[in-house]
Residue frames relative to the residue before (quaternion, step in Angstrom):
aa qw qx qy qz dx dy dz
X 1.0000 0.0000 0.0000 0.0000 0.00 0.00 0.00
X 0.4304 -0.7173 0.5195 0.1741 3.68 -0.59 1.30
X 0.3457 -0.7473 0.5480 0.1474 3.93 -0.53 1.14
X 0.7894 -0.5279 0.2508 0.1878 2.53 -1.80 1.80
X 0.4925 -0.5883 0.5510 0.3284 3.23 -1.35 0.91
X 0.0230 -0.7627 0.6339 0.1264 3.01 -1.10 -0.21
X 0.2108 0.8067 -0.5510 0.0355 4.15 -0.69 0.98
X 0.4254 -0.7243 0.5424 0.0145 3.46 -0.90 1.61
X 0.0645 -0.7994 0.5316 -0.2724 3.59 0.03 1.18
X 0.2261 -0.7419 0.6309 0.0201 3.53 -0.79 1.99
X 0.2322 0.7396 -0.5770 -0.2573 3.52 -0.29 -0.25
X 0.1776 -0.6842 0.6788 0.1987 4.29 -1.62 0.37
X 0.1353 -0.5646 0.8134 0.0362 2.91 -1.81 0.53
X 0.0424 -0.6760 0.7355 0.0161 3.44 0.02 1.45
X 0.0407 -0.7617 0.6466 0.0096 3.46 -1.37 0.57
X 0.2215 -0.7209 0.5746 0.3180 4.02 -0.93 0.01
X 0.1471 -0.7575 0.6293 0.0931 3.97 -1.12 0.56
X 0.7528 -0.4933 0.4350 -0.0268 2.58 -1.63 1.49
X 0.0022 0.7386 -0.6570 -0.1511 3.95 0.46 0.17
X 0.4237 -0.7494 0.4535 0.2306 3.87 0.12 -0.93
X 0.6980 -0.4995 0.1991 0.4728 3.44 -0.07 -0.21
X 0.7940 0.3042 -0.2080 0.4835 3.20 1.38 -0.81
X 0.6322 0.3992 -0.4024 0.5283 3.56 1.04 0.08
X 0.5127 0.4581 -0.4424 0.5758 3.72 1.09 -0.27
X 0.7743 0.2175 -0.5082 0.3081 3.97 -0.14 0.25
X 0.3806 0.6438 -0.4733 0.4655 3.28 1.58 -0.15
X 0.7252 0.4846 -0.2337 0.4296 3.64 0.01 -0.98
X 0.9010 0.2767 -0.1229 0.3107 3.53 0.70 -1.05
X 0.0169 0.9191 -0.0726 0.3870 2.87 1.80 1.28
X 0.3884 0.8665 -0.2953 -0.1057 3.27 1.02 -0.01
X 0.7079 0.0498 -0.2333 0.6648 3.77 -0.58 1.71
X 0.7297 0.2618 -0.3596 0.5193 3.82 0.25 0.47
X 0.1168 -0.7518 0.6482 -0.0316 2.91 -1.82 0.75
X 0.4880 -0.7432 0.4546 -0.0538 3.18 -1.28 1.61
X 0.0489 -0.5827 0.8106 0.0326 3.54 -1.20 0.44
X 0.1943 -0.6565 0.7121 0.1552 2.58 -2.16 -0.17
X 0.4395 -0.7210 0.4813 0.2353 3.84 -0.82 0.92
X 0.1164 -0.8570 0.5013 -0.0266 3.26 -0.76 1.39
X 0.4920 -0.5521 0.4088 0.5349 3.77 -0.91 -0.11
X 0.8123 0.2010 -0.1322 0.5313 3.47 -1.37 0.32
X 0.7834 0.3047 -0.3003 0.4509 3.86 0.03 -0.33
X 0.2792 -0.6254 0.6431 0.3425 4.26 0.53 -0.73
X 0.8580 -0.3169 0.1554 0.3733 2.96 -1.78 -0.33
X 0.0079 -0.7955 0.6021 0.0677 3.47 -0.47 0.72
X 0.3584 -0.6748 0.6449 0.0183 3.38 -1.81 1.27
X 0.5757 -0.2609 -0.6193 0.4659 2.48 -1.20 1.97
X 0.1104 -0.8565 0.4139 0.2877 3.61 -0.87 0.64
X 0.5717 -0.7246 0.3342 0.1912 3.67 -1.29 0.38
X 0.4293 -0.7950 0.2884 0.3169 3.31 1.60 -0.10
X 0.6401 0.2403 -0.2611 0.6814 3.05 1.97 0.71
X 0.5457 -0.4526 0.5759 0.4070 3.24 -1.89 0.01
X 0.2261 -0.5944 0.7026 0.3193 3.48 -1.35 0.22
X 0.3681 0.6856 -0.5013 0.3783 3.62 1.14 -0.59
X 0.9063 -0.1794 0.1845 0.3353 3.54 0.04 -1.41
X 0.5858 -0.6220 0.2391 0.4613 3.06 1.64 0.57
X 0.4704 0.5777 -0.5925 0.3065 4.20 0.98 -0.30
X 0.8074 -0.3838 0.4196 0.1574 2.68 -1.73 -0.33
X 0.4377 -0.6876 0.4514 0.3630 4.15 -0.28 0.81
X 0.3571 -0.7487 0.5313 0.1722 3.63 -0.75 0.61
X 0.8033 -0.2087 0.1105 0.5468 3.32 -1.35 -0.91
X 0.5298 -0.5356 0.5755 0.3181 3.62 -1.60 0.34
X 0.0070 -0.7684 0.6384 0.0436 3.64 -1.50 0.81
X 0.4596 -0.6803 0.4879 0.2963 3.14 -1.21 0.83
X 0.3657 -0.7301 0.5725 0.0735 3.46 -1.19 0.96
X 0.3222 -0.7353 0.5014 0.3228 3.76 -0.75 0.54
X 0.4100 -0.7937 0.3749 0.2476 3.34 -0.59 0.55
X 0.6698 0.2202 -0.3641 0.6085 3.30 1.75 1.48
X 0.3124 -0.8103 0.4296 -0.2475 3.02 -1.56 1.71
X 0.3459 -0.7104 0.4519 0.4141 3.52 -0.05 0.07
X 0.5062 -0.6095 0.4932 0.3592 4.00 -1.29 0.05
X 0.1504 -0.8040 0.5070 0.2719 3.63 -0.75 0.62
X 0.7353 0.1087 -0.0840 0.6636 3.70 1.64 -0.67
X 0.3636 -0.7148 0.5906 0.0895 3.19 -1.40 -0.11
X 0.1647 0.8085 -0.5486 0.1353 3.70 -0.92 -0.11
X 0.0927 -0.9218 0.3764 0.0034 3.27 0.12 1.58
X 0.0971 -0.8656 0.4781 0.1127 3.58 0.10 0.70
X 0.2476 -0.7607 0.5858 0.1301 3.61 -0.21 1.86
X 0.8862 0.0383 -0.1720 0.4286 3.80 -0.13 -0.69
X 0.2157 -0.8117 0.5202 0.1547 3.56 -0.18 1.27
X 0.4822 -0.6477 0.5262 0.2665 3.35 -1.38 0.65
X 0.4661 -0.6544 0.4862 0.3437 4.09 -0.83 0.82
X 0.6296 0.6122 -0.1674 0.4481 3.44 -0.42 0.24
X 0.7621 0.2430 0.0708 0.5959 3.46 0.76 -1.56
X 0.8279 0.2558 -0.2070 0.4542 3.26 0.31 -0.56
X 0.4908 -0.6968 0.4218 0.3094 3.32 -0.93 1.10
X 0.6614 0.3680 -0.1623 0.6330 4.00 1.13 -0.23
X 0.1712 -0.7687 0.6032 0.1265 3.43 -1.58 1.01
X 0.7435 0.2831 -0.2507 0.5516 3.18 0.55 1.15
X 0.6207 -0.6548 0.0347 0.4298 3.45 -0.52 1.46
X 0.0945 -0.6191 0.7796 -0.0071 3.89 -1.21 0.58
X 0.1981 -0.5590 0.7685 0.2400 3.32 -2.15 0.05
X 0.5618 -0.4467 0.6784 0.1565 3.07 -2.46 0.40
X 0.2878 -0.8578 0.4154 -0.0940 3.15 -0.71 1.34
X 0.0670 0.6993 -0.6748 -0.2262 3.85 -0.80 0.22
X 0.2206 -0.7359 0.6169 0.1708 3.63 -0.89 0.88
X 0.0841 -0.6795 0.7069 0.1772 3.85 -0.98 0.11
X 0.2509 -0.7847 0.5335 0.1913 3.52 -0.45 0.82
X 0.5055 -0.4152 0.4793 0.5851 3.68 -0.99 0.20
X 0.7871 0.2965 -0.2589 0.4750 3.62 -1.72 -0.01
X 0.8139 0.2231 -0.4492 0.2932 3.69 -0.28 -0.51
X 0.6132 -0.5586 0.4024 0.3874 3.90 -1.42 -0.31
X 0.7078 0.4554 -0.1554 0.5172 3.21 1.63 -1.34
X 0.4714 -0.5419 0.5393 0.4397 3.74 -1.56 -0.08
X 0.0796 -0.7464 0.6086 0.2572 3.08 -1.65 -0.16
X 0.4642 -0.6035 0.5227 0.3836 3.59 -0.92 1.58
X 0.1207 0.5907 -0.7963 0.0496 3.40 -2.32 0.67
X 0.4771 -0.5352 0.6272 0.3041 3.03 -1.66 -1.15
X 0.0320 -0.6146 0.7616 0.2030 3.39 -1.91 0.21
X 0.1311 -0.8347 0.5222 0.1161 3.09 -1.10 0.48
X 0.6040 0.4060 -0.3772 0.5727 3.36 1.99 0.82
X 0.7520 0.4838 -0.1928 0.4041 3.22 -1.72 -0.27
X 0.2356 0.8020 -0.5339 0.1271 3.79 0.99 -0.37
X 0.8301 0.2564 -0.3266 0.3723 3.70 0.75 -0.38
X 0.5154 0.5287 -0.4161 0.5308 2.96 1.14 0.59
X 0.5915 0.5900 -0.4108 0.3649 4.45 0.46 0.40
X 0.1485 0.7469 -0.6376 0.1166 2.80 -0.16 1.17
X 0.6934 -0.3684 0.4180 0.4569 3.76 -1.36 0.25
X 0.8075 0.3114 -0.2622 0.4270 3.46 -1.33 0.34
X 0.6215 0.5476 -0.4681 0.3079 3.79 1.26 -1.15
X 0.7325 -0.4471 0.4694 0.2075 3.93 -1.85 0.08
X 0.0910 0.8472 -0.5230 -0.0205 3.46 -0.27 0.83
X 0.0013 0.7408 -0.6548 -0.1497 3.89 -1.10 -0.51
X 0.5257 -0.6540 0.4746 0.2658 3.37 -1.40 1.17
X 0.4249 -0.6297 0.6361 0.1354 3.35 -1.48 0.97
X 0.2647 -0.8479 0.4455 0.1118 3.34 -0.46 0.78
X 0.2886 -0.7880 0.4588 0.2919 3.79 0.16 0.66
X 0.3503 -0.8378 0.3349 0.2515 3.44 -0.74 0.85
X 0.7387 0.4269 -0.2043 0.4798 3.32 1.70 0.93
X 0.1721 -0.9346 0.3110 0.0125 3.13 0.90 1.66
X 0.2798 -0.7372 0.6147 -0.0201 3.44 -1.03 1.78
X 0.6016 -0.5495 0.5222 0.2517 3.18 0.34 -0.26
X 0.7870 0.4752 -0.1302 0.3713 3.44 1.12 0.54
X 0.5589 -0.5473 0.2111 0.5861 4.05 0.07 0.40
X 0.5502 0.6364 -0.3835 0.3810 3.59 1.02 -0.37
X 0.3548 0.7822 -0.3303 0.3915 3.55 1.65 -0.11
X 0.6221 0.2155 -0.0814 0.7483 3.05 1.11 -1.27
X 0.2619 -0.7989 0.4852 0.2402 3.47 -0.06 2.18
X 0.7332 -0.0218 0.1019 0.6720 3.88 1.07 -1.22
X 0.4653 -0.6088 0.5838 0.2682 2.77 -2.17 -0.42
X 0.2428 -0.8259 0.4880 0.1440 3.74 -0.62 0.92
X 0.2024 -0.8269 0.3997 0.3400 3.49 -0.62 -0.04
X 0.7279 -0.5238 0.4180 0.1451 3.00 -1.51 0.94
X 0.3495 -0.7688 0.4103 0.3442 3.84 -0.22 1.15
């Protein structure tokens, strides 16, 4: 009996996306950061151009400060290559900026024994802008 074939097969579907209007000014920002006032929710960060509350429409734009307090945490000692945006431990982040209502997910990638819920943070700016949340490379914490 003649052994199995065997064929290994990559397939891609490179594609380009669309940010839209309201994540494309969020993104294209440069050192400032936006929300947007919704029904039932306030200012939410990254915003969505709608209420999830009730489906209206995103109102006026607000500046956000680009420090906040943590609301969670999640500390990832042995990151995977590949997945993780850091090779060597960092945590996952909820950030409430001053001004906004909602968190926004990130990283720190210092200080790990010092994060605790409630501590002070401020965005790290990456000094090479893509056009993406990685802009704001991490979050640091505030003495």
């Amino acid at each position: 009996m003649p052994a199995p074939m065997r064929l290994d097969v990559v397939s891609e579907f490179p594609y380009k996306h669309s940010t839209g209007e309201v994540i494309g000014r969020f993104l294209r920002e440069q050192k400032r950061i936006w929300g947007q006032r919704v029904a039932g929710q306030g200012v939410v960060v990254p915003p969505l151009g709608y209420s999830e509350a009730d489906g209206s429409a995103g109102g006026e734009w607000v500046e956000v400060k680009p420090t906040g307090v943590l609301t969670a945490v999640a500390i990832v000692r042995e990151p995977i290559a590949g997945l993780h945006p850091f090779d060597r431990p960092f945590a996952f982040v909820l950030v409430k900026l001053d001004g906004a209502d909602t968190a926004l997910a990130h990283v720190v990638r210092d200080d790990l024994d010092r994060l605790r819920v409630g501590a002070r943070v401020e965005a790290v700016w990456a000094v090479e802008r893509r056009g993406t949340i990685r802009d704001i490379e991490c979050f640091r914490l505030l003495a």
